[in-house]
C-alpha positions in Angstrom: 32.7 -72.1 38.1 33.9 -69.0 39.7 35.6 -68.4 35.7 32.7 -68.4 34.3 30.9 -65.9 36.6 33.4 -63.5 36.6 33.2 -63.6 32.4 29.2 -63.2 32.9 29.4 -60.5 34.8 32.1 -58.3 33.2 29.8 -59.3 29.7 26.5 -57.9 31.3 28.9 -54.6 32.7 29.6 -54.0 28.9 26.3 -54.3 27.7 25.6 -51.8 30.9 27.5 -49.3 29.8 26.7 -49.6 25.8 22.8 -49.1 26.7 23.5 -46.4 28.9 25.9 -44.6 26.3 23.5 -44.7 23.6 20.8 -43.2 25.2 22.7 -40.4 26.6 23.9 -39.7 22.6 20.4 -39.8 21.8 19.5 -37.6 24.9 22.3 -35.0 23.2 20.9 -35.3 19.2 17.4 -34.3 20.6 16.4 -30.3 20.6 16.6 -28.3 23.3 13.0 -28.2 25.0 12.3 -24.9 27.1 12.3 -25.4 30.7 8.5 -26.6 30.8 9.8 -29.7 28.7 7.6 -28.2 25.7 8.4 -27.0 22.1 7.6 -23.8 20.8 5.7 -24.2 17.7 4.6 -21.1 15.5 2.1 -21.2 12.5 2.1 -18.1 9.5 -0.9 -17.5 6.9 1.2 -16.0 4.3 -1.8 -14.2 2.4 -2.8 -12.7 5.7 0.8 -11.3 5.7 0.6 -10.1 2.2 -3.1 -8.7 2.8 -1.7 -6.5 5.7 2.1 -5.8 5.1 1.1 -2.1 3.8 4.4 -1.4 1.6 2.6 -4.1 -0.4 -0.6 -2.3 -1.4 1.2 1.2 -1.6 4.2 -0.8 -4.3 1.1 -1.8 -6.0 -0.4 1.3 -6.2 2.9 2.7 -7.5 3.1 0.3 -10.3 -0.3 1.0 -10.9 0.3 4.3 -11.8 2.8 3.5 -14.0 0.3 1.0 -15.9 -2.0 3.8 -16.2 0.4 6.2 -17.8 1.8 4.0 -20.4 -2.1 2.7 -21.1 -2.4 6.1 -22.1 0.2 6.6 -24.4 -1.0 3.2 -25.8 -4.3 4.3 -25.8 -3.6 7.3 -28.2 -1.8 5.0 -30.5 -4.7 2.8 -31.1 -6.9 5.9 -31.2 -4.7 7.2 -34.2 -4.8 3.7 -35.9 -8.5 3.8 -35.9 -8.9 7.2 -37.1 -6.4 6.2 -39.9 -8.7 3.1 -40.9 -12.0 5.2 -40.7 -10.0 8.4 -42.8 -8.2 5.7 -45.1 -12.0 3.7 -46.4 -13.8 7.3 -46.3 -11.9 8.6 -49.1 -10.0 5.5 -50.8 -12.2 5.1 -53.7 -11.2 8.9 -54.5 -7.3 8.0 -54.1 -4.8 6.8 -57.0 -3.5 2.7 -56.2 0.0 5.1 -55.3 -1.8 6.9 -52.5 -3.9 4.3 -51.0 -0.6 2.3 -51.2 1.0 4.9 -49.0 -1.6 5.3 -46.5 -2.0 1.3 -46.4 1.4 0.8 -45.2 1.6 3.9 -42.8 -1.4 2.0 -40.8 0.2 -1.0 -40.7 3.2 0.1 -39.5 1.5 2.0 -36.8 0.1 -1.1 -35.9 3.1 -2.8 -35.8 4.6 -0.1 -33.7 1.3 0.0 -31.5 1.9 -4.1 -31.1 5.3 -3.8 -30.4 4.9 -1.2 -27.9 2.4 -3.2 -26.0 4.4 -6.0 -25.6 7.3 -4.2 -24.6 5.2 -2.6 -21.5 3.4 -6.0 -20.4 6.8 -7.5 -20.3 8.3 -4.8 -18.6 5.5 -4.5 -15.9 5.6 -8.4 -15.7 9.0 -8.4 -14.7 8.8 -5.3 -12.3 6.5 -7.2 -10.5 7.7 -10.1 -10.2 10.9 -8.1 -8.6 8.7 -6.4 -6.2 7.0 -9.9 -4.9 10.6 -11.5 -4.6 11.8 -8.8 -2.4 8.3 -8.9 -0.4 8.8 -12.2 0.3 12.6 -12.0 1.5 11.3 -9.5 3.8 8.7 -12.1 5.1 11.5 -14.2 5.5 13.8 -12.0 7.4 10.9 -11.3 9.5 10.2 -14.8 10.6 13.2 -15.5 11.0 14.2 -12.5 13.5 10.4 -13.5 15.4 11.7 -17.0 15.4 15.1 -17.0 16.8 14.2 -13.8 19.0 11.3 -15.4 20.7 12.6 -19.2 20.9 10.5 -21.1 18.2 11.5 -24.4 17.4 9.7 -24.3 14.2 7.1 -22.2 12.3 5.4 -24.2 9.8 2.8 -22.1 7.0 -0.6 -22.9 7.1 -3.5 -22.0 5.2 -2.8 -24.2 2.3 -2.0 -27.3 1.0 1.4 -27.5 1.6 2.4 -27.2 5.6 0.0 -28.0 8.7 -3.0 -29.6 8.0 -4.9 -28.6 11.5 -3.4 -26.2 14.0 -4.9 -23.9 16.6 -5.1 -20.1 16.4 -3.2 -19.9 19.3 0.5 -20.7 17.3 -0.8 -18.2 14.4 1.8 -15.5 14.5 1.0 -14.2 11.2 -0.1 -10.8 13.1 2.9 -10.8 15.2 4.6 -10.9 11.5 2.7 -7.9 10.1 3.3 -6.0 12.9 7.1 -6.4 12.4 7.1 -6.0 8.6 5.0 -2.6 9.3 7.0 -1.5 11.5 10.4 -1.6 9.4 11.6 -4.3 11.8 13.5 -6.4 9.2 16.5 -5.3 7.8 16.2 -6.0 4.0 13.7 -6.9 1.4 8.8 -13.9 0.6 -0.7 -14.2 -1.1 -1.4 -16.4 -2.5 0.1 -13.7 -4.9 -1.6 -10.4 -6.0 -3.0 -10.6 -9.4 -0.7 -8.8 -12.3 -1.0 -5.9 -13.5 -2.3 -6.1 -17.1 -2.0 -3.5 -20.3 -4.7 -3.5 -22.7 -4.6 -7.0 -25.1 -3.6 -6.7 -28.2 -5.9 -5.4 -30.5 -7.1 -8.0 -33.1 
């Protein structure tokens, strides 16, 4: 008798200590709280940053300049080509087939120049924007990051859409707190919705 309640006890001392172990494991894989036993939650509006961050607006307003001055030079182009079709059917029926043959072919291949040359710039503008929104938003990055581990946040989750919290209180937005680092050349190195491109004229039909 005394056998078997020796071997019951020693069992229910093992069982003890494996309850006790695995809580204090899962005491240890839990994050650190602060010391009021709360998490520090931060939420960002990412248009809001890209609405205020003001290296934005004035990149945009640089690449908008350089829109302008190529429209231009696309602009007299098709200004040419039209004064070529208006010269060319003014005086055609007074040309020989050789000369209106000539002048045929000298439009078209300004308009295949003029075509070309407006493709070339959309594509170019395309891509110099797309390199100025992926170095805007690595600088978003860097600055929520910095705010984050700087100022103890657990997580910052991105709100405002569909993707990230559903509901959250305007007093975890830090999308201010964000702007005021980015505007203040607080990150080190260059992520609304996204601006609208820039566009060259269409293609003339």
């Amino acid at each position: 008798m005394r056998s078997f309640s020796a071997a019951f006890t020693n069992a229910c001392l093992v069982v003890l200590l494996l309850v006790v172990s695995n809580a204090a494991m899962a005491q240890e894989a839990k994050p650190t709280a602060n010391t009021s036993g709360q998490y520090k939650i931060g939420v960002i509006n990412r248009k809001q940053i890209l609405d205020g961050y003001k290296k934005v607006k004035a990149e945009y307003e640089k690449l908008q300049a350089e829109v302008e001055s190529r429209q231009a030079k696309i602009d007299e182009l098709s200004s040419k080509i039209d004064a070529a079709k208006k010269a060319y059917e003014a005086e055609k029926d007074k040309l020989t087939p050789a000369e209106r043959a000539e002048k045929e072919t000298a439009i078209q291949n300004d308009y295949r120049d003029y075509q070309a040359k407006l493709a070339s710039n959309q594509a170019d503008i395309d891509t110099k924007e797309k390199t100025l929104m992926k170095a805007v938003f690595e600088e978003i990055d860097a600055a929520v990051d910095k705010i984050g581990a700087s100022e103890g946040y657990h997580i910052i989750l991105e709100g405002g859409g569909r993707t990230g919290a559903v509901y959250f209180s305007p007093t975890v937005d830090i999308s201010q707190k964000v702007v005021d680092a980015l505007n203040s050349g607080a990150p080190a190195s260059p992520k609304a919705e996204e601006k609208p491109a820039a566009k060259t004229e269409k293609s003339k039909r």
